[in-house]
Every structure is written in structure tokens, then in C-alpha cells.
C-alpha positions as semicolon CSV with decimal commas, in nm:
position;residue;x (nm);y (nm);z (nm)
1;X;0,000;0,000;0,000
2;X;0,129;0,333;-0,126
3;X;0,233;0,577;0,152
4;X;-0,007;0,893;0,209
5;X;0,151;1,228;0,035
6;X;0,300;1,465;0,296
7;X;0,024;1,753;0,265
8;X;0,144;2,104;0,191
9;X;0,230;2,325;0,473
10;X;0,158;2,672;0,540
11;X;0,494;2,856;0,504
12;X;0,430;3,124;0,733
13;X;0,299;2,864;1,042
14;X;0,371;2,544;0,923
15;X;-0,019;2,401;0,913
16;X;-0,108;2,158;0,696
17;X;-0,264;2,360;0,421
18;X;-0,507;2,217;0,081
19;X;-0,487;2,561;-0,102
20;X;-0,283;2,846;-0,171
21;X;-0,375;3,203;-0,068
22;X;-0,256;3,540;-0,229
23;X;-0,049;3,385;-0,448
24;X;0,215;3,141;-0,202
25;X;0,142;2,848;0,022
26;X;-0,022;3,009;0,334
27;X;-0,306;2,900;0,547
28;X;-0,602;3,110;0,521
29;X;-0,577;3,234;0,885
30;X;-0,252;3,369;0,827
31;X;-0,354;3,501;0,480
32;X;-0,616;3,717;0,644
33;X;-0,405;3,841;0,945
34;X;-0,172;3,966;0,639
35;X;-0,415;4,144;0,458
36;X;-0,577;4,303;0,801
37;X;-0,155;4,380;0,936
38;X;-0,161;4,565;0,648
39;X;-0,459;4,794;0,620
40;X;-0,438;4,868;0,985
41;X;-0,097;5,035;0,956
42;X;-0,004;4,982;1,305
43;X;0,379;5,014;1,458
44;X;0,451;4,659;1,534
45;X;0,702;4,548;1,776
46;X;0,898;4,246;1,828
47;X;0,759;4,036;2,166
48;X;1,122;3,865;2,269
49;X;1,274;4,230;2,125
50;X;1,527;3,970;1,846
51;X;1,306;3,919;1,566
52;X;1,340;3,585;1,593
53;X;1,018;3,452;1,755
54;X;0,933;3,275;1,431
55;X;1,179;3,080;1,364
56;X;1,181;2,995;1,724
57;X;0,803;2,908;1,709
58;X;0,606;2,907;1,344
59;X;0,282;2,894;1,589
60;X;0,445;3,231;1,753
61;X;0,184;3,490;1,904
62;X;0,444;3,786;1,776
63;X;0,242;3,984;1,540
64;X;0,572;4,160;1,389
65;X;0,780;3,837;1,369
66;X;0,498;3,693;1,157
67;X;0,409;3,989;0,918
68;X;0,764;4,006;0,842
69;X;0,795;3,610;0,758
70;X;0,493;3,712;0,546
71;X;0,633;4,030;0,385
72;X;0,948;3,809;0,310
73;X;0,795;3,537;0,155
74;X;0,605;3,762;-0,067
75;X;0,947;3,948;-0,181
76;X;1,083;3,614;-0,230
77;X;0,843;3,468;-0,439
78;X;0,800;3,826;-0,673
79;X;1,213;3,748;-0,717
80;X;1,170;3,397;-0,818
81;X;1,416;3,257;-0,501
82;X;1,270;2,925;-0,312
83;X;1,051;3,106;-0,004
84;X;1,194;2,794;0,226
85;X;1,502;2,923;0,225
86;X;1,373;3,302;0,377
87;X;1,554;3,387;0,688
88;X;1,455;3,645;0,920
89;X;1,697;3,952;0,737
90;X;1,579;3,831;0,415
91;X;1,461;4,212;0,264
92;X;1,737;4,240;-0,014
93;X;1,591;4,415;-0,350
94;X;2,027;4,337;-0,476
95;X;1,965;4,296;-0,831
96;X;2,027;4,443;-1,168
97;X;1,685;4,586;-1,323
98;X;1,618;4,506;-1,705
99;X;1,351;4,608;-1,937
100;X;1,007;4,437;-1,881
101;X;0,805;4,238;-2,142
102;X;0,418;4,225;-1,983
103;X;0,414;4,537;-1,821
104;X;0,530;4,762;-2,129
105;X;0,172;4,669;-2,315
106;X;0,018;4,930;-2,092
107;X;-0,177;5,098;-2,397
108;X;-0,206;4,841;-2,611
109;X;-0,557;4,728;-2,445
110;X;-0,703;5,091;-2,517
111;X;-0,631;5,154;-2,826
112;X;-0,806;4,759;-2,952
113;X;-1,132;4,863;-2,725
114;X;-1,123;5,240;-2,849
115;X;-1,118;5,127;-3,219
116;X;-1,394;4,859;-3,148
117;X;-1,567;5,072;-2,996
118;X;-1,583;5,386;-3,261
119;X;-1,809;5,124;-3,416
120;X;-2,110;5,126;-3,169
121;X;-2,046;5,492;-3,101
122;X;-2,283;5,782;-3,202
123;X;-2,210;6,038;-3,511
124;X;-2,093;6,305;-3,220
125;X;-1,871;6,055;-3,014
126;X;-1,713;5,876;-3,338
127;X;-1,629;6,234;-3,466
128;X;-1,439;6,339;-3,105
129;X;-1,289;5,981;-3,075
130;X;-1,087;6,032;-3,426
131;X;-1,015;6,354;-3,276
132;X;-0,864;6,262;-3,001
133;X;-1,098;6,362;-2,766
134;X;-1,329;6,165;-2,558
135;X;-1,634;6,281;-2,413
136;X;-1,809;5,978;-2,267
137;X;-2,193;5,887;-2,277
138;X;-2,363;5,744;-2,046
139;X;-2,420;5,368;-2,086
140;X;-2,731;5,222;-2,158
141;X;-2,856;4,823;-2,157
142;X;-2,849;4,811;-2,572
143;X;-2,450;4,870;-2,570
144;X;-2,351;4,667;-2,270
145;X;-2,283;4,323;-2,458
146;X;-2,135;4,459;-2,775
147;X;-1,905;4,662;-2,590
148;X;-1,833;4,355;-2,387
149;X;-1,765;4,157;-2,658
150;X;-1,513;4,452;-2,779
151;X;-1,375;4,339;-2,446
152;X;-1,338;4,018;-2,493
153;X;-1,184;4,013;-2,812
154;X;-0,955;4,258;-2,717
155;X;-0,854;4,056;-2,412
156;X;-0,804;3,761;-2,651
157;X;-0,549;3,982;-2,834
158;X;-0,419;4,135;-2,573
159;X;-0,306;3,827;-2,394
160;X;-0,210;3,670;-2,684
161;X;0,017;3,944;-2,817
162;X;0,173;3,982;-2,423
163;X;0,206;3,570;-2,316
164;X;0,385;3,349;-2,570
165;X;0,276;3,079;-2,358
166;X;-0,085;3,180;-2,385
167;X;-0,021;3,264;-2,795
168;X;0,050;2,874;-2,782
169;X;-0,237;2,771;-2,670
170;X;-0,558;2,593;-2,854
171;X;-0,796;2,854;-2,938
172;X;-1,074;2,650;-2,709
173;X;-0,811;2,686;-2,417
174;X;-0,770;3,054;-2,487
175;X;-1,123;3,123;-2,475
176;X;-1,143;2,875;-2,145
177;X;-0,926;3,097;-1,984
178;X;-1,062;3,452;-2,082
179;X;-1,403;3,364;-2,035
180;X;-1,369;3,169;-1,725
181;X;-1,205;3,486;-1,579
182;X;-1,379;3,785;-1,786
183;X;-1,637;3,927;-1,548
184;X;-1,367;3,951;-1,274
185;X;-1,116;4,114;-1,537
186;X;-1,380;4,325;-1,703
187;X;-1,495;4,477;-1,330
188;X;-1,085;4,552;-1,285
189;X;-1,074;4,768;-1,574
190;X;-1,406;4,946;-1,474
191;X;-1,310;5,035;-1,175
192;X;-0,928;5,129;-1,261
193;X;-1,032;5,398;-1,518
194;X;-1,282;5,510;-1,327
195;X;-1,080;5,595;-1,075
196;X;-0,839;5,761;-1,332
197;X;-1,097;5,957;-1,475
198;X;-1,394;6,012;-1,227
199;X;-1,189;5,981;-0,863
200;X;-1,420;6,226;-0,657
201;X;-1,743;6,047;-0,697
202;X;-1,959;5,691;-0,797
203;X;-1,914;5,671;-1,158
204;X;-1,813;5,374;-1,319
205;X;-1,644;5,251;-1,677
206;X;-1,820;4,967;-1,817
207;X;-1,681;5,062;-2,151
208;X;-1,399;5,243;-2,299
209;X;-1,615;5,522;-2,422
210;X;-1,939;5,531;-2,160
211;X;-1,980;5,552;-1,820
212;X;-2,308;5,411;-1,512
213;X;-2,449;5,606;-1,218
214;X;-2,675;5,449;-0,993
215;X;-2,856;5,758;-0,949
216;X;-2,946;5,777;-1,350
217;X;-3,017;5,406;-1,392
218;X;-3,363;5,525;-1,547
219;X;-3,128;5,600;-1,859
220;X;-2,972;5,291;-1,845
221;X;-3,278;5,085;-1,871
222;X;-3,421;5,309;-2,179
223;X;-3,389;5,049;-2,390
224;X;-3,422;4,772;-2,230
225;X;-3,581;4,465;-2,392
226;X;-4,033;4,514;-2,354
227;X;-4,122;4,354;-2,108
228;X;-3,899;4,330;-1,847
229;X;-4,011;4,549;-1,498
230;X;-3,790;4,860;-1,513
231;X;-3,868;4,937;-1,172
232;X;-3,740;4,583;-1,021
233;X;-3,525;4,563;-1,274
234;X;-3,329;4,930;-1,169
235;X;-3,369;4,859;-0,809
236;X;-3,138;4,513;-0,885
237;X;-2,891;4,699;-1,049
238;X;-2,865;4,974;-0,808
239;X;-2,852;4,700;-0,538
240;X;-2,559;4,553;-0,699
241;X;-2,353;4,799;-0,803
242;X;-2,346;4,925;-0,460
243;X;-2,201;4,613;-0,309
244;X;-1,964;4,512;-0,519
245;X;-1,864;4,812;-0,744
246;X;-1,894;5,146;-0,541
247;X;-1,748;4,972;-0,260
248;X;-1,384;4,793;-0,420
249;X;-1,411;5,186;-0,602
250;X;-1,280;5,340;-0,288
251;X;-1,044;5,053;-0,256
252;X;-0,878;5,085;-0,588
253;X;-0,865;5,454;-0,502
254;X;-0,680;5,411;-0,211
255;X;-0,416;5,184;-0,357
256;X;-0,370;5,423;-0,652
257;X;-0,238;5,193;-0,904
258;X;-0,005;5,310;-1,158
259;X;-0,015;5,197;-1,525
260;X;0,225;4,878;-1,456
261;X;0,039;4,728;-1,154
262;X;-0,297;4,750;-1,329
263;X;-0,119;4,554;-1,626
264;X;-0,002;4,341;-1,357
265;X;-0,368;4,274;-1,182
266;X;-0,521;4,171;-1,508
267;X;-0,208;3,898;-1,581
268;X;-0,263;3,791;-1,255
269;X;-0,639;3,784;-1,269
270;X;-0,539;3,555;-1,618
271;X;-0,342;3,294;-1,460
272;X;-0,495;3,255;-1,159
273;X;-0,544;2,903;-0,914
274;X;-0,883;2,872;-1,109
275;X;-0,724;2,731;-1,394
276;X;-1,021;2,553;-1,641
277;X;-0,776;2,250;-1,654
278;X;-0,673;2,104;-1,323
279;X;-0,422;1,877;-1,514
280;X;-0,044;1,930;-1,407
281;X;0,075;2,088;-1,677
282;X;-0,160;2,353;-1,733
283;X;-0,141;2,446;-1,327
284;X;0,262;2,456;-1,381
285;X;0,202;2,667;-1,715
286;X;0,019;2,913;-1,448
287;X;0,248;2,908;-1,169
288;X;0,512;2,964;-1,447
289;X;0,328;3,244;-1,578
290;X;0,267;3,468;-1,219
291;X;0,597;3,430;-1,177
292;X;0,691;3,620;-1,486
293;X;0,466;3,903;-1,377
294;X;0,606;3,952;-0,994
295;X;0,943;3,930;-1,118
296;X;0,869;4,204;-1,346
297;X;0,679;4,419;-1,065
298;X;1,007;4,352;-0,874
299;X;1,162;4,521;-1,150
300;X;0,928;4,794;-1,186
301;X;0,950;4,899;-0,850
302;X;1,344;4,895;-0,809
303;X;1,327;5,123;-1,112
304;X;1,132;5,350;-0,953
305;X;1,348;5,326;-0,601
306;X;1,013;5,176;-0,452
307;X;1,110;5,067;-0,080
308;X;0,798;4,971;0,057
309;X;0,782;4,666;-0,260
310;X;0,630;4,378;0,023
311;X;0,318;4,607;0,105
312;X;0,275;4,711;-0,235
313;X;0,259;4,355;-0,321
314;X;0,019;4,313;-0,091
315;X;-0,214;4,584;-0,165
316;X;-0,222;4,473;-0,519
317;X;-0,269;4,097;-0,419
318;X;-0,591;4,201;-0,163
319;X;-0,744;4,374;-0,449
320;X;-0,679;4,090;-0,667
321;X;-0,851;3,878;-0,406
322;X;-1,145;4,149;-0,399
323;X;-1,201;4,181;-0,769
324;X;-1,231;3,740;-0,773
325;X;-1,473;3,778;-0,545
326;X;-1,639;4,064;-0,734
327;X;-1,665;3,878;-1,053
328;X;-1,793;3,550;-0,873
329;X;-2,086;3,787;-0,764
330;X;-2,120;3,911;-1,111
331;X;-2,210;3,580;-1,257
332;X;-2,481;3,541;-0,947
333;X;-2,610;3,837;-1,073
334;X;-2,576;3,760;-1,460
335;X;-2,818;3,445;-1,329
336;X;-3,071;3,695;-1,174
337;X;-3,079;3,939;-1,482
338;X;-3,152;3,687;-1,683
339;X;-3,457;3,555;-1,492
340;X;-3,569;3,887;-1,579
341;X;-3,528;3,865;-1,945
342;X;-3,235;4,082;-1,971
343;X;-2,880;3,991;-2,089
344;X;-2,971;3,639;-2,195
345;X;-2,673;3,738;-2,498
346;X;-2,399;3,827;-2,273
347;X;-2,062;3,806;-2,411
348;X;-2,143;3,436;-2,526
């Protein structure tokens, strides 16, 4: 009889773990006392006064000797070095920065969905767009999907013009992976430009070229399919745009992510643990993959003499973690929409 497989282990406390969280093999208990370390900004301080308590004890009760075992880890893992060999002083960025490959396709997205787009656009938008201008219009139910499926494409392209790995795919895995992850990337890049572009207040991006307020949802349903109950139907969508949209806004707004990171969040939000194939070579082609993009964050930071690199990781992986969770409520609500005879098309 076959001996049982040693399970994984958190690498933070050393419990035996089935999944990984943020990106590296922690427990989810130490996962979340990361992500609330983090936010709460607090002076920590070492219990024995050595920085050592962790290595003394993984099960330690030292707040700062664990968020810095965390912190490490993180670091190591952007940098591609084995996060079992981390010691306690391990914060070197010693390295010699070279030119990215993912995170230099920052426009490349825009300008696919702002030519789509110029399609579906009226004679007055159309005519600023090829002027370089854009004024955006509000959004309204009737060019939701074919905007989305500018999106879609254009994600298609995008990845395949930035991965090779991803270029080599089958077409049906391609489209396994985009669409598998496409509401949770598609809410990203809402609330990323709306943040750009409309910081002060609610507004959101569903589209390159129009824009959604809750409080003028009446336009949004103007032409809707007949019907469907406008009133239930705006209440829904005000309902749910407030918990899951308004809400990771302010988050996104407090992270302020440049140009590079949001190019990062959407690779990451591509190969993430909910790969469509569990088979092992797919989940190594993903685990291959996120490395790629933290070593080039890594990179981007040095360049820009960022010291604070382990909290900016985590900031970007929490709102990585946030937007899965967004998208996951987006196809709930997808289900619910539909019930009410709207979006029965979407994207498919």
C-alpha cells in the first residue's frame, strides 16, 4: 500500500494547508491576518525584542515576527528565489533591473477597445474619438454586450500578443481561460479607469467610451428589452452595483495603481489558481506564468526606487482577491438578470 503524500504546509505557520492564498502556500488564517496587518498600519514590535520569535516558534503569538515572515515570503516569491530558504533579514531588493516584457503593453488594451468601440459609437462621439478627444456617454442596456464583446476580443489579443505561452495555446483553451475569468477582469478595468478619470465620486467605466451612475439608472434601462419590470429591474442593479462596485471603487482609489500594476492585476487575474484545466501541466504553465509578472513588478519597483515593494505587493494581491470575489458575484447576478429577461446574450 502506497504511503499517504506529505500535505502542503503553510509557510508562514507550518499548518497543513489544501490551497494556496494570495499567491504562495499560506493557510487562510494567516492570509487574512496579512491582509488586516496591512490595512491597519499599526507600529509593530517584536515580543522577545530579536526578531526571531518565528523561527523559534512558526505557531508564535508575535504579530511583527509573523508579518515580516509574510512580507518576506512575498518578496521572495516576486524574485523567483525558493521562499523555504527566507531567513529572518531576508529584505534584499540586490539585483540588476532590465527592461520588462508584460508590463510595457500598458496601452495596447485601449487603443483595440477604443477602435472597437468607434463602431457602436454615435455620429458626435465617433467624430471626437478620431479627434482625439473623448467625451463619454452614459451607458445604456443596448450597448452593454457589444461593448463587452469589444472586451473580450480585445482581451483575446491582448493576452495573446503579451504571453507566448498563452499565444500557444488551442484557441478552445484561450477562450477557457478569458471567459472563465472575464467578469472579474472586465470589473478591474471598470473600476481602474474610473478611478483615473472620475476619482471624486460613484461613476463607473463599463466601456472604454461610456460611463453608469446608480442615481441615472432610469437611462440605463431606456432600452431595455419590452417587457422586463424597469422598476425591479433598476432597483437590482442599483442594489448591486453598490455592493460590489462602489465599494472595491474606494479601494482601488486608495491603492492608486499606476499603469504597470494595473497591467499586472489583469495577468494575474489571467493565470490565476482557477485554472479551467486542473491537469499538471496547465497548473505549472500558471504558476510559471505569475511568476513572470512579480518578477517584473520587482523590476518595476526597483526602477522607480520603490522601498515599501512587500506592502505594495500586498495591496495589489488584496485587491486581486477582492475583484475574484467581485466577478464570482457578477455571474450570481448575470443568473438573476436573466430571470428577468435581460442579458440572456452576454458576451457568449
Amino acid at each position: 500500500m502506497a504511503a499517504a503524500e506529505e500535505p502542503e504546509r503553510c509557510l508562514i505557520c507550518e499548518v497543513p494547508i489544501a490551497e494556496m492564498h494570495l499567491g504562495i502556500m499560506c493557510c487562510r488564517a494567516c492570509s487574512v491576518f496579512y491582509k488586516r496587518t496591512l490595512s491597519q498600519k499599526r507600529v509593530l514590535r517584536c515580543k522577545e525584542g530579536d526578531g526571531q520569535c518565528i523561527l523559534k516558534n512558526p505557531k508564535t503569538t508575535c504579530r511583527k515576527c509573523r508579518y515580516e515572515r509574510f512580507s518576506s515570503i512575498l518578496s521572495a516569491c516576486a524574485e523567483g528565489r525558493p521562499a523555504e530558504d527566507i531567513s529572518s533579514d531576508s529584505d534584499s531588493m540586490d539585483f540588476t533591473p532590465s527592461p520588462s516584457c508584460f508590463l510595457d503593453h500598458t496601452t495596447v488594451l485601449c487603443l483595440m477597445r477604443k477602435n472597437g468601440e468607434m463602431g457602436t459609437c454615435t455620429t458626435q462621439i465617433y467624430d471626437q474619438l478620431q479627434r482625439g478627444i473623448i467625451n463619454f456617454a452614459y451607458a445604456t442596456y443596448g450597448n452593454v454586450v457589444p461593448n463587452a464583446r469589444i472586451m473580450y476580443t480585445g482581451l483575446l489579443d491582448f493576452f495573446s500578443t503579451s504571453f507566448e505561452d498563452f499565444r500557444n495555446l488551442s484557441k478552445e483553451h484561450q477562450h477557457l481561460f478569458v471567459y472563465g475569468n472575464f467578469d472579474m477582469l472586465n470589473k478591474t478595468d471598470d473600476l481602474y479607469r474610473s478611478v483615473q478619470h472620475f476619482p471624486d465620486c460613484d461613476t463607473l467605466m463599463p466601456s472604454y467610451t461610456t460611463i453608469f451612475r446608480v442615481d441615472r439608472v432610469d437611462e440605463f434601462l431606456v432600452d431595455c428589452p419590452p417587457g422586463v419590470n424597469k422598476e425591479e429591474a433598476g432597483a437590482e442593479f442599483v442594489k448591486n452595483t453598490k455592493r460590489s462596485l462602489v465599494t472595491n471603487k474606494a479601494h482601488f482609489k486608495r491603492v492608486q495603481l499606476d499603469g504597470e500594476e494595473f497591467m499586472a492585476l489583469l495577468g494575474l487575474g489571467l493565470w490565476n489558481d482557477n485554472t479551467p484545466n486542473s491537469d499538471d501541466e496547465m497548473i505549472e504553465l500558471v504558476k510559471k506564468n505569475r511568476s513572470v509578472i512579480m518578477r517584473e513588478l520587482h523590476k518595476h519597483y526597483a526602477r522607480k526606487g520603490r522601498t515599501d515593494y512587500a506592502g505594495r505587493l500586498g495591496d495589489l494581491l488584496c485587491l486581486l482577491v477582492n475583484m475574484q470575489k467581485v466577478g464570482d458575484l457578477h455571474k450570481e447576478d448575470e443568473q438573476v438578470y436573466m430571470l428577468m429577461n435581460m442579458f440572456n446574450e452576454y458576451v457568449t
